[in-house]
FIZAFI-399605 format. One record per residue: x, y negated, z negated of N, C-alpha, C in turn. Coordinates in pm, whole numbers, plus 50000, padded with zeros to 5 digits. Example, Ala and Ser with C-alpha at 12.3 -4.5 7.8 and 13.67 -1.06 7.14 Angstrom:
BEGIN
513195056949220512305045049220513205033049220 512855022549292513675010649286512904999749213 
//
This chain:
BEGIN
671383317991769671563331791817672953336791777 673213350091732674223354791689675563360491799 676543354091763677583359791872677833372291880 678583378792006679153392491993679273398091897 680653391991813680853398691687680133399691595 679213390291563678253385591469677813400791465 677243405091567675793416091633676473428991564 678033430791634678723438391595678983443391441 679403430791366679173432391218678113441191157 676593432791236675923433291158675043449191183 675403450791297675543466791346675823473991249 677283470091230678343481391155677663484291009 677373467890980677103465990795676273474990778 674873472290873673573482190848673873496390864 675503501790981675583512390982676003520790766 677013508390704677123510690573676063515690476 675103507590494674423506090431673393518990424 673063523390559672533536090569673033547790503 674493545790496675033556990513675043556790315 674983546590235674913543590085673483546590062 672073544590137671163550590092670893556890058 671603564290224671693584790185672253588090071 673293581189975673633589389865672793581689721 672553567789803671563567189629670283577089653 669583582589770668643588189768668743604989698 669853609389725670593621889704670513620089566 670733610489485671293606389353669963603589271 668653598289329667363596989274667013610689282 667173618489415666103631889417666873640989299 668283638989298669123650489170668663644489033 668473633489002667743629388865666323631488825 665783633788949664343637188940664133646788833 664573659488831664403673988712664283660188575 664923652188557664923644188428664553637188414 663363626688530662143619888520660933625988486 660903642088559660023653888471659813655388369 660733658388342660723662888189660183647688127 660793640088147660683626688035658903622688070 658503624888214657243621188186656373627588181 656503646588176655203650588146655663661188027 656523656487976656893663187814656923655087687 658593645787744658753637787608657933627887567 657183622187694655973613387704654253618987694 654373633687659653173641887666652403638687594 652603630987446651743629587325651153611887310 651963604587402652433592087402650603586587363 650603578187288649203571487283648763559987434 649693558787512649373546687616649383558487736 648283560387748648323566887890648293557488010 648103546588005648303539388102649693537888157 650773535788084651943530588140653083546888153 651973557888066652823570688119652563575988267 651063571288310650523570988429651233563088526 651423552388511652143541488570653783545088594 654603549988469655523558088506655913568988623 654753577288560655173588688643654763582388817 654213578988805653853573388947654623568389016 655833558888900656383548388975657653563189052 657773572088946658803581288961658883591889069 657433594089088657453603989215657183591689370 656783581489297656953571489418658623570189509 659313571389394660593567789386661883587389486 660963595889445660943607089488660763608889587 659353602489628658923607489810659613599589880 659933585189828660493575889933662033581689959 662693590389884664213592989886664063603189997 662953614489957662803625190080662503619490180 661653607390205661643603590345662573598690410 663603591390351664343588790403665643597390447 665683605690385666793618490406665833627490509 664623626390549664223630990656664413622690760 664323611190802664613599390913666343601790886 666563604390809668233604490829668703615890891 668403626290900668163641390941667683639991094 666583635191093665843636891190665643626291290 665833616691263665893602091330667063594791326 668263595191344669033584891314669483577291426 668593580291521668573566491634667653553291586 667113557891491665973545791482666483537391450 666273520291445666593508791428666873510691233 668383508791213668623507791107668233495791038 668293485791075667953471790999666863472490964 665653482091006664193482090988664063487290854 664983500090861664893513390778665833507790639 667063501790626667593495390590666683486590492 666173474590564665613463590483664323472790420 663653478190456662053485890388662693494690273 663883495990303664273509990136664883496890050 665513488790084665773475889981664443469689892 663413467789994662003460889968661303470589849 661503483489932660813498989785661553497089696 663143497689691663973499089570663143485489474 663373473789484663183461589463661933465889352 660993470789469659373469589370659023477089288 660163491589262660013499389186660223494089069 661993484389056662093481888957661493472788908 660913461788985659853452888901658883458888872 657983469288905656853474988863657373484588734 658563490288762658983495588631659143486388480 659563472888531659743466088406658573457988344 657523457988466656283451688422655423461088325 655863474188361655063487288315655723488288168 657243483388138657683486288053657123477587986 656673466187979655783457987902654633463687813 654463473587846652783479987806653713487887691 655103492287674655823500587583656733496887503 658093492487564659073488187501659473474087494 658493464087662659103452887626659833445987671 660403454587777662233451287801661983446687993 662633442388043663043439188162663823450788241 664673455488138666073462888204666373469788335 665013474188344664633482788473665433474388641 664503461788600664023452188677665953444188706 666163443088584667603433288581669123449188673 668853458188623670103467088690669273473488834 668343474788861667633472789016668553462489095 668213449689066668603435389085670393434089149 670893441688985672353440189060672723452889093 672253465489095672673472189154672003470289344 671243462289364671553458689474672193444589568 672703438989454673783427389518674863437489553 675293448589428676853451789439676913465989613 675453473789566675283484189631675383478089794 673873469689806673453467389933673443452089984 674853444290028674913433290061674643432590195 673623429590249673043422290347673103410390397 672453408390534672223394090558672153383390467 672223371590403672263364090297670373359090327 670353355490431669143348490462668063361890445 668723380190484667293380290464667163389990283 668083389990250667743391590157667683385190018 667733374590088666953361789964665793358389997 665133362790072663303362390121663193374490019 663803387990026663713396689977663463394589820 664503392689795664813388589615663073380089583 663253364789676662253354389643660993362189617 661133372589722659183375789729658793383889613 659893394189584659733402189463659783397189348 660433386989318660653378689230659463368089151 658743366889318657403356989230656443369189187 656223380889289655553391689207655573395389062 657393396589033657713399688933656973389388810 657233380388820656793365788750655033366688731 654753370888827653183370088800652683381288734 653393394388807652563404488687653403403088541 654583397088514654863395688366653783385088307 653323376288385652773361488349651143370888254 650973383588355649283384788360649623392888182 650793400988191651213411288103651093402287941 652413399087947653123390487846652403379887809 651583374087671651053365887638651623358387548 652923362387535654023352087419654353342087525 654353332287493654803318387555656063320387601 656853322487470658563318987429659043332087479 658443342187454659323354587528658823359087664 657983349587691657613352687879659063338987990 658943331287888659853318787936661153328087938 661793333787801662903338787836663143350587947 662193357187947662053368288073662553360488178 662093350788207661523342388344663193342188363 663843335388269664923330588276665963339288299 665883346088214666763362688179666993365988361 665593373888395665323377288562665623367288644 665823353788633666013346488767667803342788728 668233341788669669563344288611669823350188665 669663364688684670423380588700670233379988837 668883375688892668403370989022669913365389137 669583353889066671123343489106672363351389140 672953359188990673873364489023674313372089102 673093380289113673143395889207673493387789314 672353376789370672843368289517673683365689530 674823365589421675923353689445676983368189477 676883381989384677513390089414677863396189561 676193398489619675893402189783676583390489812 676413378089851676803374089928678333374189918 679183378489825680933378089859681063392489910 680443401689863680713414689931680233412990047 678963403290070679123403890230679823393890334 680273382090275681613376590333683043382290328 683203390290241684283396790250684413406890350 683083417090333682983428190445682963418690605 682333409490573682283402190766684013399190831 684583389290717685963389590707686343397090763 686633407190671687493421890690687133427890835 686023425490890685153432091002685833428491098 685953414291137686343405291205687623407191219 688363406491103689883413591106690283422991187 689633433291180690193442591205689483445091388 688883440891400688203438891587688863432191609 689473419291592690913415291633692163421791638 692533427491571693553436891542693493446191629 692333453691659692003463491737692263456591891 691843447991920691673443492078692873436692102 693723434092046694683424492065695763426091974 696823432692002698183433691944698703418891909 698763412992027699233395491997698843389191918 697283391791892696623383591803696763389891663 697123405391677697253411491512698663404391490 700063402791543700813393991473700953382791532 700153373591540699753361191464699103358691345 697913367691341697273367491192698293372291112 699263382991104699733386591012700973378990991 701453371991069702783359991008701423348090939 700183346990943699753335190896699373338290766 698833344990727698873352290605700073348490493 699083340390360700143337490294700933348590168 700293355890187701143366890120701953377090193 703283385190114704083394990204702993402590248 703383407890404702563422290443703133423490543 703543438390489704143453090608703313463390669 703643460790750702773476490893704003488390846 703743501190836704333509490782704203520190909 704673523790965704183539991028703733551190931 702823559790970702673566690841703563581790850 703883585090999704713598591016706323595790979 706923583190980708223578890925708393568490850 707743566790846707903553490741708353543990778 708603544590908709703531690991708573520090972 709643506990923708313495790934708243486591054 706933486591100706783479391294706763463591240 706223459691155705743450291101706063441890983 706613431390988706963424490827706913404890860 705913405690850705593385590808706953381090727 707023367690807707973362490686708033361190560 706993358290494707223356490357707433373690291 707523386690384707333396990319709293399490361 709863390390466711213393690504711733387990357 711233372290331711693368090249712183372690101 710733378190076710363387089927711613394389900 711703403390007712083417390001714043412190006 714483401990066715333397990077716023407490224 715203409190377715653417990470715783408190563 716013395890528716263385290649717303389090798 717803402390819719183405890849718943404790982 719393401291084719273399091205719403416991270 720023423591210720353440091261719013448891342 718903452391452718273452491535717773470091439 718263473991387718133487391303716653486591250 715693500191248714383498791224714813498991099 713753492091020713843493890855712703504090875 713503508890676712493522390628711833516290526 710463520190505709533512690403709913524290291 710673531290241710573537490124710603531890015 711593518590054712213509289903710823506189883 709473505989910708133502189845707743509889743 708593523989739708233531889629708993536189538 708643541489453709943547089323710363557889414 709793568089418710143579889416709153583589569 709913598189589709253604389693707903609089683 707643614489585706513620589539705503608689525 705903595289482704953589989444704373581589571 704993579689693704583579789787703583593789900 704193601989869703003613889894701533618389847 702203613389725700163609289637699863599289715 700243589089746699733574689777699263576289962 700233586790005699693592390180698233598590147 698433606590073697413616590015695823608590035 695943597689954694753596189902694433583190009 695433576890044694933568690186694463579090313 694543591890294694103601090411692913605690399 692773605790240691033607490202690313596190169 690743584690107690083571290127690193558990185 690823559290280691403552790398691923538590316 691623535890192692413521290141692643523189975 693713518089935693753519189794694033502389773 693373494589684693363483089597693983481289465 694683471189475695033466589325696083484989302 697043484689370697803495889268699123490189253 699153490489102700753486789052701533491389020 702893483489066704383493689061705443484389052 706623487188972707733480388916708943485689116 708653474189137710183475989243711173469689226 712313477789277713513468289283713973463689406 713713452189407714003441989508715303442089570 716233437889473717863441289492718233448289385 719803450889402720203459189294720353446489132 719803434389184720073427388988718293421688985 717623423089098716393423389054715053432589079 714233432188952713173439288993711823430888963 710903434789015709773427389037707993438188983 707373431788956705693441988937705013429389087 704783441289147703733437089267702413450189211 701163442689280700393449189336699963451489472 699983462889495699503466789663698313467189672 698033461289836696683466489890696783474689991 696263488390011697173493390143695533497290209 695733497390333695113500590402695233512090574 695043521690551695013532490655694073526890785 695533524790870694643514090984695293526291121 694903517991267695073526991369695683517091430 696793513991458697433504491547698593509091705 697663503791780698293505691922698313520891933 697353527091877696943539891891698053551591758 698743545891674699543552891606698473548391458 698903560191392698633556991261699633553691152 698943540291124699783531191022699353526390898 699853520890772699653519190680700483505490701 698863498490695698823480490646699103477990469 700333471290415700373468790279700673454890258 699223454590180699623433890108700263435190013 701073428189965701723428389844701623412289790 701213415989654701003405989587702143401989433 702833394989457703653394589318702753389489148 703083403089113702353396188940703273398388903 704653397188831705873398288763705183383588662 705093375088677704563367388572703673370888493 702923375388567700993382688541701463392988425 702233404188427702863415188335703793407788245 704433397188262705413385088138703813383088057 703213377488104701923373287984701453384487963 701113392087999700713405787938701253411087847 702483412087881703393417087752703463411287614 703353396987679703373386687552702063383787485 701143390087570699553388887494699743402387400 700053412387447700143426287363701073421087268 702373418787296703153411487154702573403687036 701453399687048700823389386991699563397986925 699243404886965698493413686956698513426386817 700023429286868700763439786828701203437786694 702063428886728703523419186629702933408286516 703073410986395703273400186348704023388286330 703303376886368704563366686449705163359186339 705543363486192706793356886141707433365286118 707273377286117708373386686082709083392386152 707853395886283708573403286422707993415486394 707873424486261707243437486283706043441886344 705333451986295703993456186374703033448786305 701943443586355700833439386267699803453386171 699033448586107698033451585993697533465086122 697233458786197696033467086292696673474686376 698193472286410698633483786486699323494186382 699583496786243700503496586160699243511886164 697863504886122697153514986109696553525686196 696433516886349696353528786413697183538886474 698653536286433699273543486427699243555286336 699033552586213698613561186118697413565186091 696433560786126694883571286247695343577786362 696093577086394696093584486555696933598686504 697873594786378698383608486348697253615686263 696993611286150695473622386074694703624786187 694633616186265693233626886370693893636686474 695353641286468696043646286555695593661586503 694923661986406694813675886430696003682486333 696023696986442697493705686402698693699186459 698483688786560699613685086648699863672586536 699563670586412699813657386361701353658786301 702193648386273703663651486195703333649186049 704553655686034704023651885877705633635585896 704683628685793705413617085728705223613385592 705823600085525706513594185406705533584885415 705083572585361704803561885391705513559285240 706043543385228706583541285094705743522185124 704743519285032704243510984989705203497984907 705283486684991705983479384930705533466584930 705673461584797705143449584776706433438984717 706323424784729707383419884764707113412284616 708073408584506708273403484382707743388084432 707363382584318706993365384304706893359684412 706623366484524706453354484655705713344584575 704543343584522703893333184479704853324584357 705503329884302706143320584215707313311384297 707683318484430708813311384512708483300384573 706413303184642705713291884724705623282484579 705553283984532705023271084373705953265084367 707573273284345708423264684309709243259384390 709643266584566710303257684653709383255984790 707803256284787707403257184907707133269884960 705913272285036705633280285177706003281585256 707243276285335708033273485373709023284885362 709833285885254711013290785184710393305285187 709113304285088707983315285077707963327085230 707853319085328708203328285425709753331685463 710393322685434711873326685494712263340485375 711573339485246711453350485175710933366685202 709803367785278709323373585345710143382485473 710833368485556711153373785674712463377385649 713363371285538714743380985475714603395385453 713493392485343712913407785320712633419585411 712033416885565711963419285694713623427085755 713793416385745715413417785822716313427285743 716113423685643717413437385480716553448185560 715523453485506714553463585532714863475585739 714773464185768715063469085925716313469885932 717483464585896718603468085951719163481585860 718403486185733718533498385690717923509885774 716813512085800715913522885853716583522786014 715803537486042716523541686183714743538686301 715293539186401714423538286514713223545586466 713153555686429712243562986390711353562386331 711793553986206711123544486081709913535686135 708903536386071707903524686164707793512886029 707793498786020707603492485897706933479586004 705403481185895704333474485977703563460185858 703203449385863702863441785733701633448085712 701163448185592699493454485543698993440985553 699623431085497699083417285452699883411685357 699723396585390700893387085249701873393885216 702183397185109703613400585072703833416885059 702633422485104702963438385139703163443485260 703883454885231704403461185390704723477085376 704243483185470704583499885468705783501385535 705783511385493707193519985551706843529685590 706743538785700706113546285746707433555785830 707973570585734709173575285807708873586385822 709273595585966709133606486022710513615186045 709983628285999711083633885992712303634185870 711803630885780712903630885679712263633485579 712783639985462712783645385345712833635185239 712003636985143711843621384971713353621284983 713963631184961715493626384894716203617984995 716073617685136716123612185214715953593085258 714483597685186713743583185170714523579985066 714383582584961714513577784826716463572884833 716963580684938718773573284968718643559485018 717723563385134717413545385219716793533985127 716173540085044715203526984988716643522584856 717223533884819718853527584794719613516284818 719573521884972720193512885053719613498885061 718903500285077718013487685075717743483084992 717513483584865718113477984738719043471884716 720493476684773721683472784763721713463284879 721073460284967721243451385044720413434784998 719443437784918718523428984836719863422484726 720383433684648721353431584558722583420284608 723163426084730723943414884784723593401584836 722313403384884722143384384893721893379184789 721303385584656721233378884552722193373984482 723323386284501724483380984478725263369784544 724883364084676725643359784738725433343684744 723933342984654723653324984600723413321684704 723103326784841723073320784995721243314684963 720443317684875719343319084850718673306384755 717673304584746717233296384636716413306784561 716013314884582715123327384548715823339784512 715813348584429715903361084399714993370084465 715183380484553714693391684627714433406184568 713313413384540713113418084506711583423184556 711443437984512710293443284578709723456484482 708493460484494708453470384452707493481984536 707843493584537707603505984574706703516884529 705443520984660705293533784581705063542484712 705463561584664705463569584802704243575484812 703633580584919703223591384930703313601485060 703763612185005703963621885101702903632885184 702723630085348701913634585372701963648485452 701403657885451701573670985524700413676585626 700993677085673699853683285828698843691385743 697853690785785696953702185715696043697985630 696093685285540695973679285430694813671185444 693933670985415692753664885430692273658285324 692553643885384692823630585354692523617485401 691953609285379691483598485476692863588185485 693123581285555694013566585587693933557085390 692673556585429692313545885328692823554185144 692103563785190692863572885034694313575085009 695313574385121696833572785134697193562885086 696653550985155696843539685126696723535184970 695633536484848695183537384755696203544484699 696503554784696697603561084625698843559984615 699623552184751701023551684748700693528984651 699463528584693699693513884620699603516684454 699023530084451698723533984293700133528584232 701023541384283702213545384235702933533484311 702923522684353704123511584323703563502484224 701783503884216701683493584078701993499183940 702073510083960702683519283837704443516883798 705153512283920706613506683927706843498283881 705613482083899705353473383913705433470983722 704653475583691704173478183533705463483383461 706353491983505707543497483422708303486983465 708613478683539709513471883576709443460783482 708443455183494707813444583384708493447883218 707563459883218708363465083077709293463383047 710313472983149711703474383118712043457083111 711673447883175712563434183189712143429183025 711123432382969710443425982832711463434382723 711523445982722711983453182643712953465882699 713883458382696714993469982794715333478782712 715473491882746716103501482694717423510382685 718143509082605719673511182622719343523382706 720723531082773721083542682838719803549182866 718553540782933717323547282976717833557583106 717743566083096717303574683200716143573983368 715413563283277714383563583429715163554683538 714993561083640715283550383764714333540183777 714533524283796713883516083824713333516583969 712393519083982712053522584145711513509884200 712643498684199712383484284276713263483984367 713163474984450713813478184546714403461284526 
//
């Protein structure tokens, strides 16, 4: 037999649950105009009148049961919810297996049957015991009219499997939403009846958590490990103010705001500063509670400051190519997609195509090894010329863009100077086993210009293999007092 609270819970849950019918029912009768149409139009010519029959049926089935129940909700809402409750779970249930058995006669598919399934683990967590009678009973139905349907061996087995899979899960889903909701239930009827007993639970609690007032912010409440966190160990009899939980003023007024219209916000993250030499990423759980008759704001705080260190370093990895340090292949480019699809708002930029001399003759003759320290020299000359602005991303192997905003060819064409002359001095400087060298080609792009990524790309590599080729030349057959600039870098 179930205790007080038990009764109480399970009161409350079924009171939830009613109150989620009413809007999936609201949400079937507003989709209805588009079960119409689909079954006595787009389905009008269909050669299987059986399963358009079977459709529409299942659909206005699905129709009357929503109006009835928004009439008992209207009109009855003394009646025993657990009754009303479990019988719209049992209809939901058989629609979608009859929908997916029906879909057999057409397309084939389960799908109906499998998002039924978990949209009622996530929607409608119940009793565990009775709605795994629930699941079980629909479930062997399901199985038998696929068994009578489906005459493939191998794709009735995978059904079987597919559906009792999804089966499982949905159960496994209900049942944490409904240990969690009992939890939480239980929580807070303690809390409610007993001040003493709300701080005890809340010093036992292994994470920080503050009781907040919500008209001053004064905090009633702080567990040790949340004195600890925060570093407020201070014996000073002075109320603390919970503001240091937020950046700014404003961003605590959104955060009143929306705990006043959804009484809890989950998982929200924010960079605090702890003391003045540290700062920290917590996530909050806050909750709009009623304590000792005042209204207060319950906040868990959870430290991820590590959680955002790997994050960063997964995006780094992500981002970065990890011998050089620059941008990778894939961010290089969507950087330069995100501007062509900008529209009129796009900038205009340079990109200068550069490809790096004999890496392969350097890996042959001192190693892959060297081969990269070649590479990542090349890296380093390159970046300590260009300004913040400059983006230089690898394409692949020994090529790399240059990608500059805001500046004029003559501009470019000074830096890539510079950077020449910086190639020039380590060569000069024998610090090397390798000679450094690169070659170049531009293309200039203008807002307006309609152009693909890939056709940019093609053209500025045109014109450095065109560099590539005079350079060659000129080294075979040099030409006194030539005039052309060698455009190597």
């Amino acid at each position: 037999m179930n205790s007080v609270p038990d009764q109480e819970f399970l009161q409350n849950n079924y009171e939830v649950l009613f109150e989620r019918i009413k809007l999936v029912s609201y949400m079937l009768i507003s989709t209805y105009p588009c079960f119409f149409i689909v079954d006595f139009f787009l389905f009008k010519k269909m050669s299987s009148p059986i399963f358009k029959f079977n459709l529409s049926a299942i659909h206005i089935a699905g129709f009357i049961i929503s109006l009835l129940f928004l009439f008992i909700y209207k009109f009855y809402r003394n009646i025993p919810k657990r009754v009303i409750v479990t019988w719209y779970i049992l209809c939901y249930l058989l629609i979608g297996a009859a929908s997916s058995i029906n879909s057999q006669l057409f397309t084939g598919n389960i799908y109906s049957y499998i998002i039924i399934l978990l949209g009622v683990g996530v929607l409608f967590p119940m009793q565990p015991r009775n709605l795994l009678i629930l699941f079980l009973g629909i479930h062997i139905l399901f199985i038998t009219g696929l068994f009578l349907i489906e005459h493939e061996h191998f794709t009735f087995l995978s059904k079987v499997i597919n559906s009792t899979g999804t089966l499982v899960l949905s159960f496994l889903i209900s049942l944490s939403f409904y240990s969690f909701r009992k939890s939480d239930f239980s929580n807070k009827m303690k809390l409610k009846r007993n001040g003493e007993n709300f701080r005890r639970l809340f010093n036992l609690n292994p994470n920080p958590i503050i009781l907040m007032r919500l008209d001053n912010d004064e905090i009633l409440l702080m567990n040790r490990h949340a004195s600890e966190y925060y570093h407020l160990q201070s014996t000073d009899s002075t109320p603390l103010n919970g503001k240091f939980l937020f950046k700014t003023e404003e961003e605590k007024h959104n955060i009143v705001s929306r705990l006043k219209e959804q009484k809890s916000i989950k998982n929200y993250c924010v960079e605090q500063q702890i003391t003045p030499d540290i700062r920290k990423w917590v996530m909050l759980s806050l909750e709009l509670i009623n304590y000792l008759d005042e209204a207060c704001i319950l906040i868990g705080v959870t430290d991820i400051t590590d959680l955002k260190k790997n994050e960063e370093e997964l995006y780094k990895h992500a981002s970065f190519d990890m011998l050089t340090g620059v941008l990778n292949r894939r961010s290089g480019l969507e950087l330069l997609s995100q501007q062509l699809s900008a529209g009129s708002e796009s900038q205009e930029f340079i990109i200068c195509y550069i490809d790096i001399n004999d890496l392969k003759k350097t890996n042959d003759l001192f190693g892959h090894s060297t081969g990269d320290d070649l590479i990542k020299t090349c890296c380093e000359t390159i970046n300590h010329h260009i300004t913040n602005k400059d983006v230089l991303f690898r394409l692949g192997g020994d090529e790399f863009i240059l990608v500059f905003f805001q500046k004029q060819m003559k501009d470019v064409q000074q830096l890539v100077r510079n950077i020449k002359h910086g190639f020039e001095e380590i060569n000069g400087s024998k610090q090397k086993p390798y000679s450094i060298s690169a070659s170049y080609g531009f293309y200039h792009y203008k807002p307006g210009t309609v152009i693909t990524l890939e056709k940019i790309l093609e053209m500025a590599d045109q014109e450095m293999y065109k560099e590539k080729c005079d350079q060659k030349r000129t080294m075979i057959n040099p030409t006194p007092n030539s005039d052309r600039t060698v455009s190597q870098i």
